[in-house]
MIGUDREN-410317 format. One record per residue (C-alpha): x, y, z; residue number from 1; residue in three letters. Coordinates in nm, 3 decimals. Layout:
# residues N
[zator [X Y Z] NUM "Ala"]
...
***
This chain:
# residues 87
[zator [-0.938 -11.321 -0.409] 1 "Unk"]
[zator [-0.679 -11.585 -0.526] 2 "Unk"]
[zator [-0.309 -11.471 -0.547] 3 "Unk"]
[zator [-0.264 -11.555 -0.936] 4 "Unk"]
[zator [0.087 -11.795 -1.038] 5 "Unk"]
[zator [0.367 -11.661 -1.244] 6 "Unk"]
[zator [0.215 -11.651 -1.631] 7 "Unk"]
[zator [0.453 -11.865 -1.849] 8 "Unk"]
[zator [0.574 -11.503 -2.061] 9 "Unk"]
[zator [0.743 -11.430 -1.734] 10 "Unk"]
[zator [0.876 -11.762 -1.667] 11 "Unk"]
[zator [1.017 -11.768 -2.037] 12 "Unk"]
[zator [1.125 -11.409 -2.014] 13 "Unk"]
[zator [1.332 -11.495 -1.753] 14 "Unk"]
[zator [1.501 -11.794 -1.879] 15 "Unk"]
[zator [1.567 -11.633 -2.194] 16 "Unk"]
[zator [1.755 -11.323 -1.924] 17 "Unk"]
[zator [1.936 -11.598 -1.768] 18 "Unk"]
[zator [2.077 -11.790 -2.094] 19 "Unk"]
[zator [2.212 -11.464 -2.251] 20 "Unk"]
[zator [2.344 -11.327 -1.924] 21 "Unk"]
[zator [2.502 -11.710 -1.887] 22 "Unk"]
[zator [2.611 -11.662 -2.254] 23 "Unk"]
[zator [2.782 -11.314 -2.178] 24 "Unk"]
[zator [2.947 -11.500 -1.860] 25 "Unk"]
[zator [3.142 -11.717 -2.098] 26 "Unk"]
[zator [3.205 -11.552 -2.390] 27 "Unk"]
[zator [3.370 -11.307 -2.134] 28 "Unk"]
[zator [3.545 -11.555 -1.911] 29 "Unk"]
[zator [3.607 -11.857 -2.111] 30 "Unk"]
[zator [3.595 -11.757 -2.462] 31 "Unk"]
[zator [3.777 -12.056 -2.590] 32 "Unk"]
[zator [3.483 -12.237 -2.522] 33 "Unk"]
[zator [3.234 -12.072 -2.771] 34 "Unk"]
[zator [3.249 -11.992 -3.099] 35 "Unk"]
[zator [3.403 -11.602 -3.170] 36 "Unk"]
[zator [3.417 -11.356 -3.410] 37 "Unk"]
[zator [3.252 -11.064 -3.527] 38 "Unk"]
[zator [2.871 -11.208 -3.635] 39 "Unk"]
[zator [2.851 -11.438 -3.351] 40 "Unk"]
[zator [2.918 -11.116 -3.078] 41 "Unk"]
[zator [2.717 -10.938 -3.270] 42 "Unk"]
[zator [2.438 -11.212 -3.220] 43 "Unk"]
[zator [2.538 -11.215 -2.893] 44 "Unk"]
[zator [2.499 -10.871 -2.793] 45 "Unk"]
[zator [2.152 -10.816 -2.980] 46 "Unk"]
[zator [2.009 -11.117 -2.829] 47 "Unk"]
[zator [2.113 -10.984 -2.520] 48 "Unk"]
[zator [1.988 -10.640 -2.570] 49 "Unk"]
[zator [1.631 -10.809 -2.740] 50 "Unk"]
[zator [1.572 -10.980 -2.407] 51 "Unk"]
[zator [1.648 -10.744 -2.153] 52 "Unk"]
[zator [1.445 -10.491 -2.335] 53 "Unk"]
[zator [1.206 -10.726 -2.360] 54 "Unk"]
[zator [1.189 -10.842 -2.021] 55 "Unk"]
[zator [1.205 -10.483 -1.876] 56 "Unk"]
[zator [0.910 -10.384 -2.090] 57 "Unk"]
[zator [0.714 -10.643 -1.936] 58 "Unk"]
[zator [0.553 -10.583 -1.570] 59 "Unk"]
[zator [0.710 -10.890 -1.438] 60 "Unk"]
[zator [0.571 -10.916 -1.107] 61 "Unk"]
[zator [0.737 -11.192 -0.918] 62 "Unk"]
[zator [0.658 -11.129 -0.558] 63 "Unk"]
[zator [0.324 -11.240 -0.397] 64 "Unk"]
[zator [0.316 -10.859 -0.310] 65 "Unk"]
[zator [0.274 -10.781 -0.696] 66 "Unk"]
[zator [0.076 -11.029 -0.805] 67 "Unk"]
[zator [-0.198 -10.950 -0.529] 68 "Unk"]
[zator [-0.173 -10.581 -0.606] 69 "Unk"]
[zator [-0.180 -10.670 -1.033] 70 "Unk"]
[zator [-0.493 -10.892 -0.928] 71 "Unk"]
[zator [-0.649 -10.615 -0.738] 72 "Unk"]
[zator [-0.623 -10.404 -1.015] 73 "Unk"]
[zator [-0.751 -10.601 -1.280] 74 "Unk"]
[zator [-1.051 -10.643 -1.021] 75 "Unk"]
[zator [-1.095 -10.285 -0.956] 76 "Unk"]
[zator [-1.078 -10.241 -1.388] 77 "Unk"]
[zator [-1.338 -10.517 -1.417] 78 "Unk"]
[zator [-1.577 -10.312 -1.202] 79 "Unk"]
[zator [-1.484 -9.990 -1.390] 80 "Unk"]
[zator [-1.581 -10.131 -1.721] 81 "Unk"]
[zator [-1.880 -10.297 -1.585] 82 "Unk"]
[zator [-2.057 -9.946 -1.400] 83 "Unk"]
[zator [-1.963 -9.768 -1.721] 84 "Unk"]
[zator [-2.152 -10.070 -1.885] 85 "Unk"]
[zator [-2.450 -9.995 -1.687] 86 "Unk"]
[zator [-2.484 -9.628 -1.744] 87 "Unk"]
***
């Protein structure tokens, strides 16, 4: 069985995490650097909250572990469907 790669979702998932956690950073740090007030927090925060719900909801399975044992799975599914198939 082939360990499968990371699907893109996850890879785009993650970025998105990383550029509103990186967006937080600032805005909390360095504020003078980014625009401020109340929409563009507000923006801020939901787009935050949009992708970490987002990304938790997900079954982001980044270790080799995971993806062998999400493979597996699907396998063991496959042959599910396909025995109740041949009843």
């Amino acid at each position: 069985m082939q360990t499968p790669k990371l699907t893109a979702g996850t890879v785009i998932r993650g970025i998105l995490m990383l550029l509103s956690l990186l967006y937080l950073a600032v805005t909390t740090f360095r504020p003078e650097l980014l625009p401020s007030g109340t929409a563009a927090d507000g923006a801020a925060t939901t787009l935050t909250g949009v992708v970490f719900l987002w990304s938790y909801w997900k079954n982001n399975s980044l270790t080799r572990a995971a993806q062998t044992a999400d493979a597996f799975l699907r396998h063991l599914k496959s042959q599910e469907e396909t025995d109740e198939q041949s009843i």
